[in-house]
C-alpha positions in Angstrom: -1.9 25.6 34.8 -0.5 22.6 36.4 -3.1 20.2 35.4 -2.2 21.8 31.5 1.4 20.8 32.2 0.4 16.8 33.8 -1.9 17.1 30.4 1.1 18.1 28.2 3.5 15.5 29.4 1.0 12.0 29.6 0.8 13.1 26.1 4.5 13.5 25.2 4.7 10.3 26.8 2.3 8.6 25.1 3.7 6.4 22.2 0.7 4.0 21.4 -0.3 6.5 18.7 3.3 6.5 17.4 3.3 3.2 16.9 -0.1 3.2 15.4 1.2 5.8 12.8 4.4 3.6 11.7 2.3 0.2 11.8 0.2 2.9 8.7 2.9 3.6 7.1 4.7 0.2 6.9 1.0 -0.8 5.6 1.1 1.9 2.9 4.9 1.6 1.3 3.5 -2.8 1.1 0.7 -1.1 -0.9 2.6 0.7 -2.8 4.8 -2.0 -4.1 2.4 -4.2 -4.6 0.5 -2.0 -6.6 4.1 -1.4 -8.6 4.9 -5.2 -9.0 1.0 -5.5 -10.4 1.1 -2.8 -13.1 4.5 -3.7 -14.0 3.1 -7.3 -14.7 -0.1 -5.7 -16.1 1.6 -4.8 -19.4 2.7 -8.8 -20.1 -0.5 -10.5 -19.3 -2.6 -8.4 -21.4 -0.2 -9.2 -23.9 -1.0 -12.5 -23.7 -4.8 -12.2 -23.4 -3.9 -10.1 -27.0 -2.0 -12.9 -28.5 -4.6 -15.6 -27.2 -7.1 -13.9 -28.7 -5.6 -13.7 -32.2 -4.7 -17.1 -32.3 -8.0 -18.2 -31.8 -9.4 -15.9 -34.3 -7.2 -17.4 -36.5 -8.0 -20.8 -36.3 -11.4 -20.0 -36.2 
């Protein structure tokens, strides 16, 4: 029972996996805007690709 107890507390103790956790969510909230930022831009560059393309069927 004791050694259940040491067990319990090394682990309360523990914070490398803590910090592991945060350092993972910190990497998924940069993910998330980034992904944002990109789709937001999406919409404007295919635009352009649409607009490049009509001009040069144009002059064509």
């Amino acid at each position: 029972m004791i050694a259940i107890r040491l067990n319990l507390l090394l682990l309360l103790a523990d914070r490398r996996g803590a910090t592991a956790i945060e350092y993972g969510l910190i990497a998924a909230l940069i993910v998330i805007a980034m992904m944002s930022a990109l789709s937001g831009l999406g919409g404007g560059v295919g635009g352009m690709w649409t607009n490049l393309s009509s001009t040069a069927q144009s002059s064509m």
